[in-house]
VOTI-454296 format. One record per residue: x negated, y negated, z negated of N, C-alpha, C in turn. Coordinates in steps of 0.1 Angstrom, whole numbers, plus 5000, padded with zeros to 4 digits. Layout:
XYZXYZXYZ...
END
This chain:
503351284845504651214844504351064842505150984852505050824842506250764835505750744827506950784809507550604815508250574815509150464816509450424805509450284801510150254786511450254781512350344796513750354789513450494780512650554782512550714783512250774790512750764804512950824809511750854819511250964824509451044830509851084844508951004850509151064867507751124869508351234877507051324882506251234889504951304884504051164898503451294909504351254920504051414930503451294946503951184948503951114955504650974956504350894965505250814968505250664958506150614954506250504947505450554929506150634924505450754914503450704913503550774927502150794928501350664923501850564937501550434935501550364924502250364917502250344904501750354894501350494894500350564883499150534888498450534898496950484902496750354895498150254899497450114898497250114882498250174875498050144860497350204852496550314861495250374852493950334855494450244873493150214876492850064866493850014863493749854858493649864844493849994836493150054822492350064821491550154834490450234832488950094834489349984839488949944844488649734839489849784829489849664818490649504822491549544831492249474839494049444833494349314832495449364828496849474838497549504833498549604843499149524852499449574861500849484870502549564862503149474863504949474859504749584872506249684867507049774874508249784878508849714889510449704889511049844899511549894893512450064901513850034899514250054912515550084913516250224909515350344913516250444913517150464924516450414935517450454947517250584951518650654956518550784960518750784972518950704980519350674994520050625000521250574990522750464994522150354999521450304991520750154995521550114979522350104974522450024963521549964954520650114949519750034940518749924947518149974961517149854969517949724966519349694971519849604974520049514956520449614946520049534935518849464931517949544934516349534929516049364941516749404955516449284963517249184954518149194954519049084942518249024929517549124925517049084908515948984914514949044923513748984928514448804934515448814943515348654946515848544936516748634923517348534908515648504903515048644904513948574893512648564896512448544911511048524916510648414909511448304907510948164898510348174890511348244880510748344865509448414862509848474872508248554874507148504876507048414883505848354892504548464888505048514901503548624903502648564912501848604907500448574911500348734928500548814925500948924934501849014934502249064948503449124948503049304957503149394953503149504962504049574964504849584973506349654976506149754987506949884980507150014986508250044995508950174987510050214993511450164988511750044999512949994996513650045006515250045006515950035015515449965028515350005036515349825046516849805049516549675045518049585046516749455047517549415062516649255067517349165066518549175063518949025051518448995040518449145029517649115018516649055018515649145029514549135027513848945028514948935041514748775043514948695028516048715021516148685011514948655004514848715002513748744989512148724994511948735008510948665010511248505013511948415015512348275011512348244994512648314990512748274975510548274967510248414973509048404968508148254976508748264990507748124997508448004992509048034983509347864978508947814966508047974961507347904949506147804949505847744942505047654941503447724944503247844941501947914943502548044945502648054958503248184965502248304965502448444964501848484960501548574969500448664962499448764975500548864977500448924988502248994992501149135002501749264991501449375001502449435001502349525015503449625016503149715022503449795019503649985023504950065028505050165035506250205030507050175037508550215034509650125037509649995039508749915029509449805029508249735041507449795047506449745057507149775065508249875069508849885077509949745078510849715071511449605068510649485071509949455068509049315072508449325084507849425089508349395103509449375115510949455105511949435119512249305113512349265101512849135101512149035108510949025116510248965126509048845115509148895105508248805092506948845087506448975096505249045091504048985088503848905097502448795096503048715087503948705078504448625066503148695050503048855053502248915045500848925048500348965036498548915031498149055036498649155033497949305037499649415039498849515045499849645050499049705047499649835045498649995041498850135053499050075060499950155077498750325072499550445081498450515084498850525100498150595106498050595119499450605132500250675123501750655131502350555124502050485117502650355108501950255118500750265122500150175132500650175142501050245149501550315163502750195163503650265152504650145152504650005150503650005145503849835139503349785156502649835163501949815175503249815182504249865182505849905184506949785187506449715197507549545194508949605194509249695199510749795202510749865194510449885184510750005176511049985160512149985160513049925143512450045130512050145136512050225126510150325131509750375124508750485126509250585134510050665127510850765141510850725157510950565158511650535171510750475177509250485174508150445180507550525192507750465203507550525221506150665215506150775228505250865223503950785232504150695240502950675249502150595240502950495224501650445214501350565206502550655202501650765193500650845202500750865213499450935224498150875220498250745214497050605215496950585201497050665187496950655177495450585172494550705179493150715179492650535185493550465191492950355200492850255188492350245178492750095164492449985173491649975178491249805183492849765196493049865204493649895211495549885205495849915194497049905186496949785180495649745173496149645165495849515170495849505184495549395195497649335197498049525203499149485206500049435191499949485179500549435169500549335166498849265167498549105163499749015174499449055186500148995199501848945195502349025187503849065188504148995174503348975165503248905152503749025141503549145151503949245137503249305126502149245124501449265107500749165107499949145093499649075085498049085095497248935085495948925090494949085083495749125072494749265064495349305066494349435068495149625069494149725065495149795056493949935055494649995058493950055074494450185080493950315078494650375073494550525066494550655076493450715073493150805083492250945079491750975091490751075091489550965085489650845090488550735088489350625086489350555076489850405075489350315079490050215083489950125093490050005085489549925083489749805076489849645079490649605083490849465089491149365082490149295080489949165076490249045081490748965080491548795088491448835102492248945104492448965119491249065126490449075126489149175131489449265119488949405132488449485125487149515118486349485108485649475097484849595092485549735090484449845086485549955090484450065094485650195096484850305086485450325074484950435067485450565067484250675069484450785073484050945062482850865051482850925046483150865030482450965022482951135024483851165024484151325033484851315042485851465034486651495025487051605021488151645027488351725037489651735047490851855042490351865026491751925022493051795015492251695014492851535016494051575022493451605035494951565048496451655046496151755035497151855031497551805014497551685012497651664997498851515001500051554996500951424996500751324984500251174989500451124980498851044981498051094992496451044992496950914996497950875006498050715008498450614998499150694989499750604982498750564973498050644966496650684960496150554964495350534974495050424981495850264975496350274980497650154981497850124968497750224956497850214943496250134939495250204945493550134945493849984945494249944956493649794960495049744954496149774947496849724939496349634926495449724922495049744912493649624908493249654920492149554918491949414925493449404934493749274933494649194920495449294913495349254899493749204892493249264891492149234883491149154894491749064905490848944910490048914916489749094921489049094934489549034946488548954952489248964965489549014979490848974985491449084992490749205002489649155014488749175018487849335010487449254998486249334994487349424985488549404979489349484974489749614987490049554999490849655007489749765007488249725011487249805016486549904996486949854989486549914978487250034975488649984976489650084978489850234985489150184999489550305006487950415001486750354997485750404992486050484979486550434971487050504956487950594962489050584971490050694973489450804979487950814986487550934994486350974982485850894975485050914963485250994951486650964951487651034941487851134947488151224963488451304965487051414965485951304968484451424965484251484952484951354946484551384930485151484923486651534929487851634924487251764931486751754940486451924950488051934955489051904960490151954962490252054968491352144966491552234978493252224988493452254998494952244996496352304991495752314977496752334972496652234958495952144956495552014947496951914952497351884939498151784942497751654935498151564936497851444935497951394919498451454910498651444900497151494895496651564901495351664894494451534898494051484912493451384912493751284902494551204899495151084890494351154878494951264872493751304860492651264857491751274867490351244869490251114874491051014871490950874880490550794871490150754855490250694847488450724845487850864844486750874843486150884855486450924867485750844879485250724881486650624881486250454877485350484867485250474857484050404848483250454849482750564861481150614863480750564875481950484887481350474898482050354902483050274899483650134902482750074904482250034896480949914895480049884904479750014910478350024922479550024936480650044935481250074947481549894949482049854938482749694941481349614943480049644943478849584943478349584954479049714962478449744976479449674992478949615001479349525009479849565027
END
């Protein structure tokens, strides 16, 4: 569960949950300070997104983050525009990831190459490769046919200005792009009860949260990341019926036996 300081405990089964509990065990385990948590509580109206977009453009000043990772918001591309004008007007604008929803949103808002990294998995790619397609659902079947094509999708993406210069593309094998090129494709180790466990992306995404908190840079954070998330899954033995919460268990004493040599390796 992640205990909230109202009280109040969300299951960590997936999703924003998930992402959350990685980055703050990884940045414990690991001697980093935490990142801030802002939750709406949206159940689907859009209200709470549209508050949380509201709080974020009163107090991006306030805040001056150093980095920002954003999930599942509503998309609403007024907000979103909002609030990314408020953060680029800080004096030291900050490192900007997105996943999720809200990668979805920064792309239709037409501002994607405005962000530092995406965490797409392979039909998240399809779309973002997608200059016609507002949503994931509404991405042509002739790019989902061409999933398997990375150099081939993330040509037409770069083209169309629909993602950022970094990506960790999540897969059977991740794909890692660095200032535009693709950079490293990692494959192993390879534990394929993974692909039956909700919550291995976020898992991820929660990784390189975590350790761009603590200063790594983005590059060698994206590719460390996706190494600890398949390292952690050799490390657990899953089977498919492991949920993500069992991994996170074991994430605290994984890091401190294998972080070190992974963030060392190039």
């Amino acid at each position: 569960m992640l205990h909230l300081p109202d009280g109040s405990a969300v299951p960590v089964q997936r999703g924003t949950a998930a992402l959350a509990a990685t980055a703050l065990l990884a940045c414990e385990a690991l001697g980093f300070e935490p990142p801030r948590l802002l939750l709406a509580g949206d159940i689907g109206s859009g209200a709470g997104s549209r508050a949380l977009y509201a709080w974020l453009t009163e107090h991006a000043a306030t805040l001056a983050p150093s980095g920002l990772t954003f999930h599942y918001l509503f998309p609403d591309v007024d907000w979103h525009n909002r609030v990314l004008m408020a953060i680029q007007a800080l004096p030291s604008p900050p490192l900007l990831v997105a996943d999720a929803g809200f990668m979805y949103v920064a792309k239709m808002s037409g501002y994607a190459d405005a962000y530092d990294l995406f965490t797409p998995d392979l039909g998240e790619m399809a779309f973002l490769a997608d200059e016609k397609a507002p949503h994931p659902f509404y991405t042509r079947g002739f790019l989902l046919a061409e999933e398997e094509d990375i150099p081939g999708l993330l040509a037409r993406a770069q083209a169309h200005g629909n993602c950022p210069a970094n990506l960790i593309i999540k897969g059977r094998a991740d794909h890692i792009v660095c200032e535009g090129r693709l950079a490293a494709t990692i494959e192993e180790p390879s534990e394929p009860a993974m692909e039956c466990i909700g919550g291995t992306g976020d898992l991820v995404t929660g990784l390189v949260t975590a350790l761009l908190a603590g200063g790594i840079p983005l590059c060698r954070a994206s590719l460390a990341a996706a190494r600890l998330a398949r390292l952690l899954a050799r490390y657990c033995a899953p089977d498919p019926g492991t949920q993500v919460a069992q991994l996170l268990a074991r994430l605290p004493q994984f890091l401190q036996e294998h972080a070190e040599a992974v963030l060392a390796m190039d």
